[in-house]
N, C-alpha and C positions, 0 to 999 in steps of 0.2 A: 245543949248547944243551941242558940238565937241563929235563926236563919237572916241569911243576909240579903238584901235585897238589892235588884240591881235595874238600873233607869235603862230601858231600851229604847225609847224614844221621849226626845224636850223639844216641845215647840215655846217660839217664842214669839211674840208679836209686839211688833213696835211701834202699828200705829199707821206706818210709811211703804205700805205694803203697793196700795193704788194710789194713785191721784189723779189729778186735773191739769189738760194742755193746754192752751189757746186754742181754738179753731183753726183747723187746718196745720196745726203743728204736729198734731198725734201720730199721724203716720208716716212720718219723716223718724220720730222715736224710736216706733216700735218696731220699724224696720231695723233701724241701726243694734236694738235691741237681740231682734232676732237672727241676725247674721252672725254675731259670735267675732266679728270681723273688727267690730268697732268697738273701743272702750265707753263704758256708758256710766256716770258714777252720780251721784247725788251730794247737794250742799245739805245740811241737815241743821237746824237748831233747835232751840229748849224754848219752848213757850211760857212762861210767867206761873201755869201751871205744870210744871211735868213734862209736857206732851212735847212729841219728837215732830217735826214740821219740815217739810221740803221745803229748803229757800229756794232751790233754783235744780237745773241738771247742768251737767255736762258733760258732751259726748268730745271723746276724742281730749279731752281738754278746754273745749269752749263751751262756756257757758252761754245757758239758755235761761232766760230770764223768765218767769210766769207767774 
């Protein structure tokens, strides 16, 4: 009998893990990040090669452009 094998942990990484703010925008983010209080979500697209790219955030619904 073939033992079967089982996944206990998949990371995956896409790329969009960190980025970059303006000046003086970052901790207006990370704050609204870390309250749990604020919806935080990301615009995302496909670069020419593959690769997964932040176009933009948006907290709460408004986007932030960078």
């Amino acid at each position: 009998m073939a033992e079967e094998e089982t996944i206990k942990e998949l990371r995956v990484d896409y790329g969009i893990e960190s980025y970059f703010v303006p000046e003086g925008r970052g901790m207006d983010i990370e704050k609204a990040q870390q309250t749990g209080k604020t919806e935080v979500d990301a615009k995302v697209i496909i670069d020419k090669y593959g690769n997964a790219v932040i176009k933009s955030l948006l907290i709460d619904g408004k986007e932030i452009e960078f």
